[in-house]
N, C-alpha and C positions, 0 to 999 in steps of 0.2 A: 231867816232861813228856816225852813220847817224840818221839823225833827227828822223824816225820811232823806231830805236834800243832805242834811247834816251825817246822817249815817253815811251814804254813798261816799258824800267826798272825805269820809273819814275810814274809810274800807278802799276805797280807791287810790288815796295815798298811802297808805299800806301795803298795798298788794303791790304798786310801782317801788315803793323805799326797799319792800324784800322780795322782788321779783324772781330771784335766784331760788330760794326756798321754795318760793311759790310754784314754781315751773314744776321741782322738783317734784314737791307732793302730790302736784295732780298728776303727774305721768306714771305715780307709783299708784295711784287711786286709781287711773284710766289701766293700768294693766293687772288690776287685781277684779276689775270688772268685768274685764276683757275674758279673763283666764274662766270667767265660767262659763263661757260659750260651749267650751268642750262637751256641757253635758243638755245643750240644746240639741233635738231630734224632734224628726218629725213622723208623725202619725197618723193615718187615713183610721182609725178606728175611733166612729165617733163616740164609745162608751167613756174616752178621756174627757167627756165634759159634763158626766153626769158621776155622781157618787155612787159607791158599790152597792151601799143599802138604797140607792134610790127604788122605790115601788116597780114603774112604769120599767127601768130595766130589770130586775129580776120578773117581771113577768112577761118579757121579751125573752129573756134569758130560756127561760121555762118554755114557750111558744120554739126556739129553735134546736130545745133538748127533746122537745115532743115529735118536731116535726120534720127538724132539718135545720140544715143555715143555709144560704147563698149568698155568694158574693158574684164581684168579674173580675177580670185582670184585664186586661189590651198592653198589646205588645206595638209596638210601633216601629215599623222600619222604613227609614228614611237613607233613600241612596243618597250618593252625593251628586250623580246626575239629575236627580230629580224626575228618574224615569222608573215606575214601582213595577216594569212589568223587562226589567231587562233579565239577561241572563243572570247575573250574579244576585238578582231584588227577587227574583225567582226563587231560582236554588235557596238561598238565605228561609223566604218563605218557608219553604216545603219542609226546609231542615226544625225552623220556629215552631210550624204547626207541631210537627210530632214530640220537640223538646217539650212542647208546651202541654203534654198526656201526663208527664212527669211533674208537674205542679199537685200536691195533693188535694185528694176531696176532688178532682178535677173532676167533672161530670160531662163537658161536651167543648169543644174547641174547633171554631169555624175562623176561616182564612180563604183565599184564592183557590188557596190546592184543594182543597174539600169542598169546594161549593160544584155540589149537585146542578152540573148544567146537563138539560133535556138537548136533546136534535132530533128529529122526525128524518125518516129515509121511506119513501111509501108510506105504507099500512104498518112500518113497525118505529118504534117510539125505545131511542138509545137514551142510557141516563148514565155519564161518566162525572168523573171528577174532572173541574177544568183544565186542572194542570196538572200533567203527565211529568215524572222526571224528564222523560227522555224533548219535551219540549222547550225547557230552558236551554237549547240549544240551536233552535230552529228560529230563525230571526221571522219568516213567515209566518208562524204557530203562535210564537208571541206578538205580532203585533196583530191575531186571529183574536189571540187571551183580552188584551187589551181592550180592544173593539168591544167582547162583549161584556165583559163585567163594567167598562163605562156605560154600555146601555141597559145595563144588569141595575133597577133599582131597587134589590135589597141589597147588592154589592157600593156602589157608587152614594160615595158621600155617606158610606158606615164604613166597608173594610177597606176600600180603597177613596182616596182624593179626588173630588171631580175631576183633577186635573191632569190626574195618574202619577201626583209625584209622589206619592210616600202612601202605604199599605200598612194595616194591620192584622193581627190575628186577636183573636176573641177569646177568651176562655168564663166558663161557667164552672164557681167552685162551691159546691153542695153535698148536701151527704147528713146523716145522725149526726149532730154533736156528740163526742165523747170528753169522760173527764180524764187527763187537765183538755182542756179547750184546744183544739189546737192552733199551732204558730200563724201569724200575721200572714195573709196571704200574699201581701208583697215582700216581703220578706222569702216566700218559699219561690214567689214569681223571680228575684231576683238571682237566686241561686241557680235556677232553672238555664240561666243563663249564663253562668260560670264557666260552663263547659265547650262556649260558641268558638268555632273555628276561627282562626285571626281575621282571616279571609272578610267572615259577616261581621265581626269586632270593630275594626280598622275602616270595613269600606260600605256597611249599612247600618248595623244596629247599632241604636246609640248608646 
């Protein structure tokens, strides 16, 4: 028998003769490895993979304390009908859009409600917002909304699902760097949301 065969079946009846111990120890081993999960997180900021003194980011660093930082955020609302332009995927919207001003650094935030639609009437050229408060109420108006932001190709397949089930809203967050740096922008994206009505909580926003 070769030296390896001869270890196994000398660790193998071992580990059968004091199975009780055995059990014992690894379930205290498995939950002592377990217990450090608590300080797993997770982080969209890819500077966790380079070091502080790396070159290449301090002179990124320098590039966005001269010039600016940008990030995004996207907000995603998914009804549970699966329908992004009903009454209540609306309102939620319009409420998102303007929650979403309150993200700092926020520079610009585009959604359904804000998008700049044109309509011609004669010789004069109207330019409103698509979605009115007062249209999340008119089942006609919205299925008017719908119609055009699916044939709307900077809407369709960016803020909205070809398929009109689920909407986003968009935010751009820029500005000077100042010192300390400021907070993680999902971080400040998810507090923005703290304060959502149960209503979009419970029956859109996830």
């Amino acid at each position: 028998m070769s030296p390896v065969r001869l270890l196994e079946s000398r660790l193998g009846g071992w580990a059968i003769a004091s199975r009780q111990p055995v059990i014992v120890v690894s379930l205290i081993l498995v939950g002592i490895a377990a217990s450090g999960t608590r300080f797993l997180e997770f982080s969209a900021d890819n500077r966790i993979y380079l070091n502080e003194d790396n070159p290449q980011l301090l002179a990124f660093d320098a590039f966005e304390d001269k010039y600016g930082q940008s990030d995004n955020v996207l907000f995603v609302l998914v009804p549970p009908d699966h329908n992004a332009t009903s009454a209540l995927a609306l309102e939620a919207t319009t409420w998102l859009t303007e929650q979403s001003w309150t993200v700092p650094y926020v520079t610009r935030v585009d959604s359904l409600t804000n998008f700049p639609h044109t309509t011609a009437h004669g010789d004069d050229i109207l330019v409103r917002e698509l979605i009115d408060v007062a249209d999340s109420g008119d089942a006609e108006r919205r299925a008017r909304i719908r119609e055009i932001a699916l044939a709307e190709p900077s809407l369709a397949g960016r803020l909205i699902a070809r398929d009109g089930g689920v909407s986003g809203v968009h935010g751009r967050v820029g500005g000077v760097v100042t010192e300390p740096r400021p907070p993680q922008t999902r971080a400040c994206a998810t507090d923005a949301l703290g304060s959502s009505p149960d209503r979009f909580a419970q029956g859109v926003l996830p």
